[in-house]
C-alpha positions as CSV (number, residue, x, y, z in Angstrom):
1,X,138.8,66.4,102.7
2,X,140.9,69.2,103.7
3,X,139.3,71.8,105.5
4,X,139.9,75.5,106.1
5,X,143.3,77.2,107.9
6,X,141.5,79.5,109.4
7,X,141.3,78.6,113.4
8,X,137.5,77.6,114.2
9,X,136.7,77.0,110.8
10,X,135.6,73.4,109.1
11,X,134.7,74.3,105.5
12,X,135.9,72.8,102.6
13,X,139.5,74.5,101.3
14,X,138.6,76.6,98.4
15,X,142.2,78.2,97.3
16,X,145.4,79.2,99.2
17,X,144.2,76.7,102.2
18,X,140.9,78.8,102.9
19,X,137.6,78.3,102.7
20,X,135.6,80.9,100.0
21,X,134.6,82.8,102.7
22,X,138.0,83.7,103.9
23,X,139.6,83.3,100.9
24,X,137.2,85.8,99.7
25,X,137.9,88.3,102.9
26,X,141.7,87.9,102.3
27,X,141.8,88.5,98.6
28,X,139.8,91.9,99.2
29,X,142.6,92.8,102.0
30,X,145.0,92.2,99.5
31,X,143.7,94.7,97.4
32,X,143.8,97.4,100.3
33,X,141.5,99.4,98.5
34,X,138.9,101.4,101.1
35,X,135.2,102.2,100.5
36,X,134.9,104.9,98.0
37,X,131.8,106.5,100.0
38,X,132.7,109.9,101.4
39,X,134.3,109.3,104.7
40,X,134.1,105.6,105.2
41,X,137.0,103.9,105.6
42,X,135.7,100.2,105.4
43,X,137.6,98.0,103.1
44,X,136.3,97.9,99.5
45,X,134.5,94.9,98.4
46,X,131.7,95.0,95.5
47,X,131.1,98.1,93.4
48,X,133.9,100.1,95.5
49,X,131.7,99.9,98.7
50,X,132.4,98.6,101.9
51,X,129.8,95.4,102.7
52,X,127.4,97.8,104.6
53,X,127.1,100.4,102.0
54,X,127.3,98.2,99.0
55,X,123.7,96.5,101.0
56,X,122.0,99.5,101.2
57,X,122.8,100.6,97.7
58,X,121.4,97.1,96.9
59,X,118.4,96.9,99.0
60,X,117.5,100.7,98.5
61,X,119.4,101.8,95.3
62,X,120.8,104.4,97.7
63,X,124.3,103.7,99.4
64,X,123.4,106.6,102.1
65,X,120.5,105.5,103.2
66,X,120.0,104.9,106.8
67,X,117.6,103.4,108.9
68,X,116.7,103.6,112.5
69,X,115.2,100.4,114.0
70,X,114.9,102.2,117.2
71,X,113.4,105.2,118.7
72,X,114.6,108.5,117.3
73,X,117.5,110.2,119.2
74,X,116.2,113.1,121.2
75,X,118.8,115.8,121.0
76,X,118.1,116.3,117.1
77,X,117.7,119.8,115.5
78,X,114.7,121.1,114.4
79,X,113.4,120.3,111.1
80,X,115.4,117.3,111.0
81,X,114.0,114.3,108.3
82,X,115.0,110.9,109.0
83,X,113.9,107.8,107.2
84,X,112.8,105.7,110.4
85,X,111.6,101.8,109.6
86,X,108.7,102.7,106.5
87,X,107.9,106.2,107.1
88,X,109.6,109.9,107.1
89,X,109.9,111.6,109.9
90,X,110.4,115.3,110.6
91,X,111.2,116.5,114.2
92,X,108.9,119.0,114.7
93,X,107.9,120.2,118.2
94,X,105.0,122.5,118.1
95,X,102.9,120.3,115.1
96,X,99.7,118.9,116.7
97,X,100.8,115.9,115.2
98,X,104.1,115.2,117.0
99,X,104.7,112.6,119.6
100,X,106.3,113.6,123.2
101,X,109.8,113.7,121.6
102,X,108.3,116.1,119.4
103,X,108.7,113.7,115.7
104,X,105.8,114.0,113.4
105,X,105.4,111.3,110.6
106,X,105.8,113.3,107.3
107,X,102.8,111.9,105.5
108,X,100.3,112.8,108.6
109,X,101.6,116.2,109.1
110,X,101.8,116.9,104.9
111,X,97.7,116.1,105.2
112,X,96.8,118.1,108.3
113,X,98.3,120.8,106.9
114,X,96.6,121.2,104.5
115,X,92.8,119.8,104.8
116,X,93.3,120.7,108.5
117,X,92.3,118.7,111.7
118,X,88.8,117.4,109.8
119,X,86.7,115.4,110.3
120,X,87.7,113.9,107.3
121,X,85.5,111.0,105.5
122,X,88.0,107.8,104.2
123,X,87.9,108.1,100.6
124,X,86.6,104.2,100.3
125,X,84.2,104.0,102.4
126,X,83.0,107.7,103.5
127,X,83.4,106.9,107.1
128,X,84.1,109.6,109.1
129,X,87.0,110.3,110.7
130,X,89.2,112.0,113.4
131,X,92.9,113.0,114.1
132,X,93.9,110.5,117.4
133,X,96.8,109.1,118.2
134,X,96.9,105.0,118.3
135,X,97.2,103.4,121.5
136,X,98.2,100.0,122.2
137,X,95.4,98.1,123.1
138,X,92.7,100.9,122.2
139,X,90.3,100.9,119.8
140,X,91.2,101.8,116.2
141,X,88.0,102.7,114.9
142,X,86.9,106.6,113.4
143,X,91.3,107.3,113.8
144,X,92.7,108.3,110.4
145,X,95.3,106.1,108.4
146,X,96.9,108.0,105.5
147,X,97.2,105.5,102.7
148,X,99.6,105.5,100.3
149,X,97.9,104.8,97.0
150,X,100.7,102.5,95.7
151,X,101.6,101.4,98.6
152,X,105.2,103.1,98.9
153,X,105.6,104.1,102.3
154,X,108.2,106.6,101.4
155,X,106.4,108.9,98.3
156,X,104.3,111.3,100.1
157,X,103.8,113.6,97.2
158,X,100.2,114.6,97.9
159,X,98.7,112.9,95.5
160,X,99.6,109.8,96.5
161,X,98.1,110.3,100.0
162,X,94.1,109.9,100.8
163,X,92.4,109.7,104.1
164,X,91.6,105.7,105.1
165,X,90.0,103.8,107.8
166,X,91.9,100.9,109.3
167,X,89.9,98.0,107.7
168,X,90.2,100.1,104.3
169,X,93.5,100.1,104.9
170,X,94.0,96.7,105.8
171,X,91.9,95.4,102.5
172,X,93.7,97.8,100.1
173,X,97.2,96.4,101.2
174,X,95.6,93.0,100.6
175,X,94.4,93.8,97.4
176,X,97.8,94.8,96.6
177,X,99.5,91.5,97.9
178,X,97.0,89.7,96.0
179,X,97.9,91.6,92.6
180,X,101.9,90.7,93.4
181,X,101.0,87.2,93.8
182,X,99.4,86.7,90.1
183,X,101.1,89.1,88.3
184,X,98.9,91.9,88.2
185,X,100.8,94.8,90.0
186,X,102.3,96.3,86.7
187,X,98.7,96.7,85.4
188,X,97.9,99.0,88.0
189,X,100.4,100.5,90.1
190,X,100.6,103.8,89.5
191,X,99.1,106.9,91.5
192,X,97.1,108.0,88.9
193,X,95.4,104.3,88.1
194,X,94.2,103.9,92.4
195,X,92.7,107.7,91.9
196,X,90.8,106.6,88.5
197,X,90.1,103.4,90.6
198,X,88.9,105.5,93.6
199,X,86.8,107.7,91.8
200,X,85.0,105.2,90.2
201,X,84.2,103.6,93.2
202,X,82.4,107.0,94.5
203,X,80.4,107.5,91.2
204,X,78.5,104.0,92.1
205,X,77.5,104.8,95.8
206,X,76.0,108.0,94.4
């Protein structure tokens, strides 16, 4: 069984005395064609992307698409938006909703603004709630969660976004894992269907 030219590797030859793995890297080289996103100069591999922005086009349909699996830098403007992990985040000092380095999760600050700083009740089950930050270790209940009715992290257009407790929270997200696993997400998934849903729900407690 021959085995691959390149030094450290044992994989089967594929073509030209390489395995497909650098057979694959050297027939891209060849090419010498660079990624065709604005100022990247990675070589070209799938769809005229380099491999980094030909994965987020893939994994979010959106080849400029970053995301920060880290604390947000602190010398940002303000009024900067960054995609961080699930949520948006705008760096906003002065919003009674920002953290010490002065970042406010969009979908919080979008629903203080405008229902103001409550207490709100959760829209399942009418506890009441307050504005507090969570704290490792601390106690979760009466805090407000802002759910996202189908459960896109990332659409905070206001209807979308209702006031929840952290078990209601916790169930709905079940719920929703429970409709993936049998098929039942397409049958209601939309914003509008969860609101119908919701509404029902608070016409049979009164």
């Amino acid at each position: 069984m021959r085995v691959c030219a390149e030094t450290g590797c044992e994989k089967t030859v594929k073509s030209r005395s390489m395995c497909s793995m650098h057979y694959e890297y050297w027939r891209i080289s060849e090419r010498g064609e660079t990624c065709t996103y604005t100022g990247c100069e990675g070589v070209a591999r799938t769809r005229g992307w380099c491999a980094l922005h030909y994965a987020r086009w893939k994994k979010h349909k959106d080849p400029s698409v970053v995301l920060l699996h880290v604390t947000p830098f602190t010398g940002a403007a303000e009024g900067t938006r960054l995609r961080i992990k699930a949520y948006w985040r705008v760096k906003i000092p002065n919003h009674p909703m920002a953290d010490k380095k002065g970042w406010v999760i969009e979908h919080r600050m979008l629903m203080y603004d405008r229902f103001g700083p409550g207490p709100h009740p959760c829209w399942c089950c009418c506890e009441e709630l307050k504005w507090e930050p969570f704290a490792r270790g601390a106690s979760t209940k009466g805090k407000i969660v802002i759910n996202h009715l189908n459960e896109d992290g990332h659409d905070n257009r206001m209807k979308n976004l209702v006031f929840s407790c952290v078990e209601c929270n916790r169930k709905y997200s079940q719920m929703f894992q429970l409709m993936d696993q049998f098929g039942l997400r397409k049958r209601a998934d939309t914003v509008s269907t969860q609101i119908s849903i919701g509404r029902r729900r608070d016409r049979n407690k009164t």
